[in-house]
KEKE-3310 file (N, C-alpha, C; in steps of 0.2 Angstrom, whole numbers, plus 5000, padded with zeros to 4 digits):
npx = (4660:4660:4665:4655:4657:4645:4639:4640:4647:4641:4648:4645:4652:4654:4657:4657:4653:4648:4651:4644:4635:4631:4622:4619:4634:4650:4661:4680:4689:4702:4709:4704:4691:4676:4663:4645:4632:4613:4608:4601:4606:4621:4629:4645:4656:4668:4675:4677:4671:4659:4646:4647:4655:4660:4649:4639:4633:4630:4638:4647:4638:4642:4653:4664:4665:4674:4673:4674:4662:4648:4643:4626:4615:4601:4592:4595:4590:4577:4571:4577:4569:4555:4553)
npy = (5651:5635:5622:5606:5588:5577:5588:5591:5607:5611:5615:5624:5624:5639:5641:5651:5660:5666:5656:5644:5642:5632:5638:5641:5654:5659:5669:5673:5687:5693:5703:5699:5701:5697:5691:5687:5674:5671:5662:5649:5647:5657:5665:5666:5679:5676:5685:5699:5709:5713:5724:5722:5716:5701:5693:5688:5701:5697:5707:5700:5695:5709:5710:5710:5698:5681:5680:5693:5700:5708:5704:5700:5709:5702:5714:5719:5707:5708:5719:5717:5705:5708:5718)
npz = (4116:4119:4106:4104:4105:4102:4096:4081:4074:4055:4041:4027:4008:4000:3982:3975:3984:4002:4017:4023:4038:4053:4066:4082:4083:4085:4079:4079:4075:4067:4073:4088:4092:4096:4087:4086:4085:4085:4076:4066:4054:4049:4036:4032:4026:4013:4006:4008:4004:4011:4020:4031:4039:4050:4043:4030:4016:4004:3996:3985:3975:3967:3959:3944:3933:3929:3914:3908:3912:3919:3936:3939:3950:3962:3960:3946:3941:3943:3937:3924:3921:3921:3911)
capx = (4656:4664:4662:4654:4659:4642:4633:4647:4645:4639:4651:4647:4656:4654:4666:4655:4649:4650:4651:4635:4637:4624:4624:4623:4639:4653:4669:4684:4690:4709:4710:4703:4684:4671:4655:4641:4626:4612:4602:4602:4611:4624:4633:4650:4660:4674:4678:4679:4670:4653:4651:4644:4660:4660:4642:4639:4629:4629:4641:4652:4637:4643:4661:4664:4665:4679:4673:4674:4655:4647:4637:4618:4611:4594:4588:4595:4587:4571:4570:4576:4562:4550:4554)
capy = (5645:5629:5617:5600:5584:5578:5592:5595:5611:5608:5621:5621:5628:5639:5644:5658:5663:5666:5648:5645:5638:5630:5640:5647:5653:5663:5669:5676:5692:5694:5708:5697:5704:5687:5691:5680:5675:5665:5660:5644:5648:5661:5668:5669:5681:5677:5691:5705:5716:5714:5729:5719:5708:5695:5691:5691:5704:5699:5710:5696:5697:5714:5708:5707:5688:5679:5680:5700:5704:5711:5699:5703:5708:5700:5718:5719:5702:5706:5724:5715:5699:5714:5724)
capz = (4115:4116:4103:4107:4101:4100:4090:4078:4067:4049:4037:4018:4007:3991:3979:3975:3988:4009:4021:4027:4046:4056:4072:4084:4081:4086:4075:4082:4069:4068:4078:4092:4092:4095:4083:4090:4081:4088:4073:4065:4051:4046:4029:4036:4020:4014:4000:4013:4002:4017:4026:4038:4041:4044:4040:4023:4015:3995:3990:3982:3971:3960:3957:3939:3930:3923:3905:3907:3911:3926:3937:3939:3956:3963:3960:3940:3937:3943:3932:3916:3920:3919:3905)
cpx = (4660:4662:4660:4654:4652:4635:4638:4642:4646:4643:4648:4650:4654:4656:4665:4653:4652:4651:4647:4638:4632:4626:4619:4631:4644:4660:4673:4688:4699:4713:4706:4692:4681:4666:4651:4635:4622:4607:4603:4608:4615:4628:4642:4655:4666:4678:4679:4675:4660:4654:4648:4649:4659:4654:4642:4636:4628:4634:4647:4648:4637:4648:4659:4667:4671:4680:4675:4667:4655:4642:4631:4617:4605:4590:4588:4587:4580:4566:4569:4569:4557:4548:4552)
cpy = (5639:5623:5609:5593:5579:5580:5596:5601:5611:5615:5620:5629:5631:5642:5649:5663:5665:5657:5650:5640:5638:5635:5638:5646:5659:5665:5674:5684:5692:5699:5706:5697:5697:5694:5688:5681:5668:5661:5653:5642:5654:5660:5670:5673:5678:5680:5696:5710:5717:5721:5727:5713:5707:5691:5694:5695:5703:5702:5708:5696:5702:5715:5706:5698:5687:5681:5688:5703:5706:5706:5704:5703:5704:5707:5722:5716:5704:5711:5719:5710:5705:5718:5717)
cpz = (4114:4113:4108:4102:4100:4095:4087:4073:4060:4043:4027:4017:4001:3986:3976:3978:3998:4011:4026:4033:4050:4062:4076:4085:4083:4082:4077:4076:4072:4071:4085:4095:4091:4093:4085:4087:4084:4087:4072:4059:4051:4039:4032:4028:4022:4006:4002:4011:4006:4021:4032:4041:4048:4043:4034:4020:4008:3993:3985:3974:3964:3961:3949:3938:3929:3918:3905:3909:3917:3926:3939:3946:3956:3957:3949:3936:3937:3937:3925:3917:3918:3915:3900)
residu = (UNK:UNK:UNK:UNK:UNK:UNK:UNK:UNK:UNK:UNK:UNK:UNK:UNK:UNK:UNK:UNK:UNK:UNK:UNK:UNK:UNK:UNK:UNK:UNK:UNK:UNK:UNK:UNK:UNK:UNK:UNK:UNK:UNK:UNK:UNK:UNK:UNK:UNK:UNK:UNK:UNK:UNK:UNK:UNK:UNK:UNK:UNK:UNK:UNK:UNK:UNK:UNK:UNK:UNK:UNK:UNK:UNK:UNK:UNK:UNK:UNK:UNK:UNK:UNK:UNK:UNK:UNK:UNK:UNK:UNK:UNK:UNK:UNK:UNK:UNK:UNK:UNK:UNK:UNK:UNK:UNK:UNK:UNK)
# end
């Protein structure tokens, strides 16, 4: 898919997270394999630990913290709001 200079692709970044990319959108893997996706956005990982690389799956969400804690999935947060 060759990019167009025209209708440049929109990257953000987030320093906890995947990089979201406007697509549709193609990414090359380091072993040569093109990924192709041909929504409007995509999660593209970058902490490897996706089993869906290179599309993000969350699982950067149950990486422990800085301070030492463990971070909280969706599916924690929503048990404790409940209790």
């Amino acid at each position: 898919m060759p990019n167009s200079a025209e209708q440049p692709r929109r990257v953000t970044i987030d320093p906890e997270g995947p990089l979201l990319v406007e697509g549709p959108v193609e990414v090359v893997g380091d072993d040569g394999t093109v990924h192709a996706s041909r929504r409007f956005a995509v999660a593209i990982c970058t902490c490897r630990r996706s089993r869906t690389y290179p599309w993000c799956d969350t699982s950067h969400r149950r990486r422990v913290k800085p301070d030492g804690g463990q971070a909280r999935t969706a599916g924690q947060q929503e048990t404790e709001a409940s209790s």
